[in-house]
N, C-alpha and C positions, 0 to 999 in steps of 0.2 A: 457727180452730184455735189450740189454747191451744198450746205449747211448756215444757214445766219440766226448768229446768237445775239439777243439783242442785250444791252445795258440793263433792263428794265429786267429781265429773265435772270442774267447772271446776279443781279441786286435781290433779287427776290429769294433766290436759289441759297444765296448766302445766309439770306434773314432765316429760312427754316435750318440749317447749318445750326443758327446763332441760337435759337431756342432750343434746339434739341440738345446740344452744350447746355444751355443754362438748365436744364433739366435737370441732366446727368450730373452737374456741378451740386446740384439740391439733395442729391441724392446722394454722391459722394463726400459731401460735409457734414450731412446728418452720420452717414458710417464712420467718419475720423470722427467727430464730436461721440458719438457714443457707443462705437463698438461693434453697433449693433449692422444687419441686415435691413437699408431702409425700406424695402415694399417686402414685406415676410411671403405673403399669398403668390408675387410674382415668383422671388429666392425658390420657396420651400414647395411651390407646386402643392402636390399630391402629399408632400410631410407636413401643411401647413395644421391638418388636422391634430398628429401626434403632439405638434410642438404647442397648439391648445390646451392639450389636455395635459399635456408636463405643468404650463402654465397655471391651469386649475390646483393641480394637484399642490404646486410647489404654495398658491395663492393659502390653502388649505393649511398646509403646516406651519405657514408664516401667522395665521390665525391662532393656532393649536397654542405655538411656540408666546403670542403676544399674550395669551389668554393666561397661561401657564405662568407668568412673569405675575400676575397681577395675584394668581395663585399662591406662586410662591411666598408676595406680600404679606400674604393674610396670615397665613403657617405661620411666618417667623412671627409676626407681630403675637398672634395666639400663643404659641409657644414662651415668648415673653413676660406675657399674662399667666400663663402655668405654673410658671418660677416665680412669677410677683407672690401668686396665690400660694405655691407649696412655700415660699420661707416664710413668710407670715404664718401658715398657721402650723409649720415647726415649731416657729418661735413662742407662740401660743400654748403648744404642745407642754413644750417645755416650762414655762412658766403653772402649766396646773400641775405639770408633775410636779414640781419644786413647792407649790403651795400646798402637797399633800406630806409634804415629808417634811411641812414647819416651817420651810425656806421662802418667804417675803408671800406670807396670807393675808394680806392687805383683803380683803374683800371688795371696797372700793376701789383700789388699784386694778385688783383683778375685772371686775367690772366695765373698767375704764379701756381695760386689753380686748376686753372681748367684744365693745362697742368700736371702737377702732379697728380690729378685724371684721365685722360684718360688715363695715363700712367699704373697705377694703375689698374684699370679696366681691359686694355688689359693683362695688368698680368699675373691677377687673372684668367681669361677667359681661356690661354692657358697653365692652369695650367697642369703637366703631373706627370701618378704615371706609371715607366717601360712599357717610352713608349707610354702610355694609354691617349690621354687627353680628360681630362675628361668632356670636356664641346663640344665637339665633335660632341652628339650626336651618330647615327653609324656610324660614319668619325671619327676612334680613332687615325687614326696612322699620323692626318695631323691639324697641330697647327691650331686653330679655325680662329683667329684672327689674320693681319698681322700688324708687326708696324706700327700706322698711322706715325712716326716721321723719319719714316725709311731715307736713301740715298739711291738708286733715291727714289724717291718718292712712298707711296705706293699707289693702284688703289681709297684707300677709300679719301688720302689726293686730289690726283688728280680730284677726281669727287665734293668734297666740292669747291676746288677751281677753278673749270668748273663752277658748279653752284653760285659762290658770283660773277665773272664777267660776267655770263649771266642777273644775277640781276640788277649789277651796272655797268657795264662797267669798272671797276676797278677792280688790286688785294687787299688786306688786309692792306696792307703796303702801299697802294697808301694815300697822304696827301687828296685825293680828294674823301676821304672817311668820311672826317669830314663833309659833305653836304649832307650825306645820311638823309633822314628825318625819322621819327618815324612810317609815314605810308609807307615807302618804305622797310624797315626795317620789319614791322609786316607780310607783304608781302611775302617777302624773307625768313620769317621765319615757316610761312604757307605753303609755296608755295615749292620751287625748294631745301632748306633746307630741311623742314620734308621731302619731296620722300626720300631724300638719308634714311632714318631711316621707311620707312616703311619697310615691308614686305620682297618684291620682292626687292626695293632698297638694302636694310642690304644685303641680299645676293650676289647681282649683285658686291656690291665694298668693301664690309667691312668683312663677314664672308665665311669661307668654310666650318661649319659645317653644320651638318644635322638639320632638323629638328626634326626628329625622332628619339627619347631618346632610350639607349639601353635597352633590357631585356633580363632576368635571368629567368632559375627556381630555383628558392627557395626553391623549398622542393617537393616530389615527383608529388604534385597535381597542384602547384601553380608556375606560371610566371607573372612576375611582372615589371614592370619600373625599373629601377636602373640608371637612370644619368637624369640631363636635361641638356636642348642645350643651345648654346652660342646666336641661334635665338629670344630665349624668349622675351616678348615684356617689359620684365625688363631690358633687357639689354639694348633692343635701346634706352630705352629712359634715359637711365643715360649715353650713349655714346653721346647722343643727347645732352643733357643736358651740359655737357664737351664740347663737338666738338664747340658749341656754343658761348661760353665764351672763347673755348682758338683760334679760329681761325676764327672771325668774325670784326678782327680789331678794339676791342673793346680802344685800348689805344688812337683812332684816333677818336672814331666816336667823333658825339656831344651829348651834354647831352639825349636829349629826344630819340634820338636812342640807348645809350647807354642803358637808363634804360627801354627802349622796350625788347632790350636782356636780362636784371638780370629779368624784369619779367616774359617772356617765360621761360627763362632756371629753374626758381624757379619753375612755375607752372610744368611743364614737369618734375622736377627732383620728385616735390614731389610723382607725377601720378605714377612714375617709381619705387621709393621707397614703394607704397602699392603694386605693383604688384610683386615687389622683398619678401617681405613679405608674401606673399602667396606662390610663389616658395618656399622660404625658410621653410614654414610649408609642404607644398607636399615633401622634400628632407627628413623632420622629419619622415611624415610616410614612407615612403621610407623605414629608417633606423629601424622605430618598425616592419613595416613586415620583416625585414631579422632577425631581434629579435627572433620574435616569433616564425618565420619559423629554426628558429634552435632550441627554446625552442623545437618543436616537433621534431625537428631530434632526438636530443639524445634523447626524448623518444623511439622513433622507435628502435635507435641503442641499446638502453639498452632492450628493450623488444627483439629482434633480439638476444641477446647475451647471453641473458640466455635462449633461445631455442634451439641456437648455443653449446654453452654448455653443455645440457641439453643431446646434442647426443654425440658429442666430447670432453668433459673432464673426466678424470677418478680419482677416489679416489686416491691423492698423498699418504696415509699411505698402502694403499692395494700395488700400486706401487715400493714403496719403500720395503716394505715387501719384497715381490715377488722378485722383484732387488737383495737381500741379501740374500736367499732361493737358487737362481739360481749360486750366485756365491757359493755359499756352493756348489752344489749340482755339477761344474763344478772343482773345486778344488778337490774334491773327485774321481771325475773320471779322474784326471791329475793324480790323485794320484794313484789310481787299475791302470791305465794303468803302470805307471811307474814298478808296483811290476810284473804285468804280462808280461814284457817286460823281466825281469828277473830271470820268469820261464825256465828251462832247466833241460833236462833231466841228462847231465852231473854233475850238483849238486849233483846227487842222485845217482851215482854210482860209 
């Protein structure tokens, strides 16, 4: 039986040769260029589903893990604001002790310390990271705290000076503020003063934040606190403390009233300083669970990626090999094709 292959057949024969090379060449330069397995659903069959869901999972902690970073942000920055806020009104602290015991009772000096701490305070309180502030609460997108020292006036400054002439019948600035006595004074400072700093007061005229701290998950299992609020009952009482000293007409009164105010404001400041103290340890763990909670992330992600791996990476020298084999083996058939292209039977006759 005779067999006749024609030019045209062999030429053809070659050409699907040549594509099916340049395929596999596609294929194999995507796997040296990235590691990877280039068709995963042909590779991985029936495990193309497991290696999905690694995928998902691993996609999830790279989230957790980004989120967390943004978290950690806020903490340190908050944190910083803590310590702005506790040595100020240390320092503060300290200066009414000293003017109780003789040492620099400047009254306007002192005045001048306790304006520049509220100031301070308010600050700190509506401190913001894009956006975010941080002291907010879940009310991020609206400054906590408005200036008490604002033009017009703000609701917190208007309701202190509601309450000093429901007291006295006087404003601050009134000379008929030097007749106030010590027990009118202890009063007023009990009395129609503290409301503005409780609770429901702070909120009604001085704060728009939440009460309610924001939270995060942390890491697949766990959600957690990540802020505290500008309501904290360290804050009032170091706003308290301030508001006290710089807007109670302290350059007018007379003496025993006066030092009815350095003593309230002292005692109150110091009550506010242990309770800022404890805040400031609750922001610390705050800050080790987002710690910790990512020490376990990139556990996960590392255990995840050598699973990840484990289906989807191939041997870069097998790759590479193979890569160099195929262009051999495509260059060769450039090459039979060329010669067969220049088969004819006119040659030969």
């Amino acid at each position: 039986m005779v067999s006749i292959t024609s030019t045209a057949s062999l030429a053809n024969a070659l050409r699907k040769t040549i594509v099916d090379t340049q395929n596999q060449m596609s294929k194999a330069q995507v796997e040296v260029s990235t590691g990877r397995v280039a068709d995963l659903g042909l590779a991985l069959g029936g495990g193309t589903a497991q290696d999905v869901s690694l995928g998902v999972r691993s996609a999830d902690l790279s989230s957790i893990t980004n989120s967390n970073a943004v978290i950690a942000a806020r903490l340190s920055t908050t944190d910083t604001s803590l310590e702005t806020i506790a040595t100020t009104a240390q320092n503060f602290l300290e200066t009414l002790v000293g003017a109780q015991s003789g040492a620099g009772s400047d009254a306007q000096a002192i005045q001048d310390n306790a304006v520049s701490g509220l100031k301070s305070l308010i600050g700190a309180l509506d401190t913001s990271i894009g956006g975010v502030y941080l002291f907010g609460g879940v009310s991020t997108s609206t400054s906590p705290i408005a200036d008490y020292f604002s033009d017009p006036p703000s609701a917190s400054k208007d309701a202190l000076d509601q309450a000093f002439v429901s007291a006295f019948g006087v404003t601050q600035s009134d000379d008929a503020v030097g007749s106030i006595t010590q027990s009118q004074m202890q009063s007023y400072l009990e009395g129609g003063f503290s409301d503005l700093f409780s609770a429901s007061g702070w909120t009604t005229s001085w704060s728009s934040a939440s009460d309610r701290a924001t939270s995060n998950r942390i890491s697949l299992s766990q959600i957690a606190d990540t802020s505290v609020s500008a309501n904290d009952s360290a804050f009032r009482g170091i706003a308290a403390a301030y508001a006290m000293v710089a807007d109670s007409g302290v350059t007018k009164l007379g003496s025993d009233a006066y030092n009815e105010v350095l003593r309230t404001a002292t005692t109150t400041l110091s009550s506010a300083i242990g309770d800022l103290t404890r805040l400031r340890a609750s922001v610390g763990v705050m800050q080790t669970n987002v710690s910790n909670a990512n020490d376990s992330l990139t556990a996960q992600q590392n255990a995840l990626a050598s699973q990840i791996g484990a289906l989807e990476n191939v041997d870069p020298y097998e790759a590479s090999t193979r890569l160099n084999n195929l262009t051999t083996q495509l260059e060769t058939s450039y090459t039979l094709t060329g010669k067969i292209q220049q088969l004819t039977l006119t040659k030969y006759i």
